[in-house]
C-alpha positions as CSV (number, residue, x, y, z in Angstrom):
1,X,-53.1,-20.9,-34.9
2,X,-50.6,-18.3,-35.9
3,X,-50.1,-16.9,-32.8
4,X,-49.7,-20.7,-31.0
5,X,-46.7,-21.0,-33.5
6,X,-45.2,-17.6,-32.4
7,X,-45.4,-18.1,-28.3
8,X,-44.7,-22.0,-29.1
9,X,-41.4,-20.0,-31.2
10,X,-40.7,-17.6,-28.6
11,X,-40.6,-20.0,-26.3
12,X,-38.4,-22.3,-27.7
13,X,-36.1,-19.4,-28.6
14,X,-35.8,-18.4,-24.9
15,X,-35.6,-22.2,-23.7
16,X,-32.4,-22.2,-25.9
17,X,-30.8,-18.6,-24.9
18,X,-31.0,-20.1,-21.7
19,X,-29.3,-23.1,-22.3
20,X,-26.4,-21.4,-24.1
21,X,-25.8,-19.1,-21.3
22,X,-22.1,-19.5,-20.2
23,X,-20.9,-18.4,-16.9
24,X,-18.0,-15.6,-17.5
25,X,-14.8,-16.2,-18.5
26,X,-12.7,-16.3,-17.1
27,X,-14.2,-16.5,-13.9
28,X,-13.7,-13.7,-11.3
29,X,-11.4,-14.2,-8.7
30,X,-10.8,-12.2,-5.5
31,X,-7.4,-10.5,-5.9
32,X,-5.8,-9.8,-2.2
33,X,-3.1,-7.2,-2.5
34,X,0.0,-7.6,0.2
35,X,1.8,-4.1,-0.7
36,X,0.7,-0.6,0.1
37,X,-0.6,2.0,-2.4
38,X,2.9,3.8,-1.1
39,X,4.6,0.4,-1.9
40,X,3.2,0.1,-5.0
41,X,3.7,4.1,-6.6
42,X,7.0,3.7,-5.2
43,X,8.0,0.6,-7.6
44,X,6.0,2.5,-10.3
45,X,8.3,5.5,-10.2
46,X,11.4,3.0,-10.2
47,X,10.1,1.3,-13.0
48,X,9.6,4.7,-15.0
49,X,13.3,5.9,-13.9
50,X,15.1,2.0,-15.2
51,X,13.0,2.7,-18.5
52,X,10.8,-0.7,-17.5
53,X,7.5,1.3,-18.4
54,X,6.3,1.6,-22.1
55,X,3.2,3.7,-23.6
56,X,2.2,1.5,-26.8
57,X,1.9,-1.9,-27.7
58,X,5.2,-3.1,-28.3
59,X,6.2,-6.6,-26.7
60,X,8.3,-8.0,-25.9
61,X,9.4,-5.0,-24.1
62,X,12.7,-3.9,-25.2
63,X,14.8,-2.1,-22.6
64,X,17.6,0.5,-23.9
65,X,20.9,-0.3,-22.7
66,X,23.4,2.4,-22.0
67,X,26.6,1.9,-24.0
68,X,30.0,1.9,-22.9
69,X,32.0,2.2,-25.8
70,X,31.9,5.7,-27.3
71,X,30.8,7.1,-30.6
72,X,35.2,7.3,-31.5
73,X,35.8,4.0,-30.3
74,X,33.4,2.6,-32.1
75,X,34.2,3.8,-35.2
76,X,37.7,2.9,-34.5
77,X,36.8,-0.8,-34.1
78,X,35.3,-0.4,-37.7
79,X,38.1,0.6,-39.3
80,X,40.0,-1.8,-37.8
81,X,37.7,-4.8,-39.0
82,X,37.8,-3.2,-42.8
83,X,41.6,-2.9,-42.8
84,X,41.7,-6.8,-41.6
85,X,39.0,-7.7,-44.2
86,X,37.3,-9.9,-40.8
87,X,33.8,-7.9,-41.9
88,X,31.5,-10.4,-43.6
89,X,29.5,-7.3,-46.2
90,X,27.3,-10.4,-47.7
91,X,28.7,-9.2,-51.3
């Protein structure tokens, strides 16, 4: 009797794995490449050389942009905005 109940159990628990089986997702599709493995180091090492290419986790990627105003000029502009009072300090 005991043993009915664990085949009948066994059974039933294998009936149900079976059911719950779920195809993979998402499901695999065939990827056709139209560039080169030239094409594509090339546009690897231009990435790498604009700064596109990070090596952690950050995103939004945040690309540095090169300024135009120098260190002097800036500073400049600073005092400039004090002396007219137009800087908002949040005081």
């Amino acid at each position: 009797m005991n043993i009915k109940k664990i085949v009948t159990g066994l059974l039933f628990l294998s009936v149900i794995g079976s059911a719950m089986a779920e195809e993979a997702y998402p499901p695999e599709t065939q990827i056709a490449s139209h560039k080169t493995r030239a094409q594509v180091i090339e546009e690897l090492k231009q990435a790498r050389a604009n700064g596109e290419i990070i090596s952690n986790d950050l995103y939004p990627v945040e690309v540095q942009h090169k300024s135009t105003v120098t260190r002097q000029a800036v500073k400049d502009e600073l005092k400039q905005a004090d002396r007219s009072q137009s800087l908002d300090t949040g005081a």
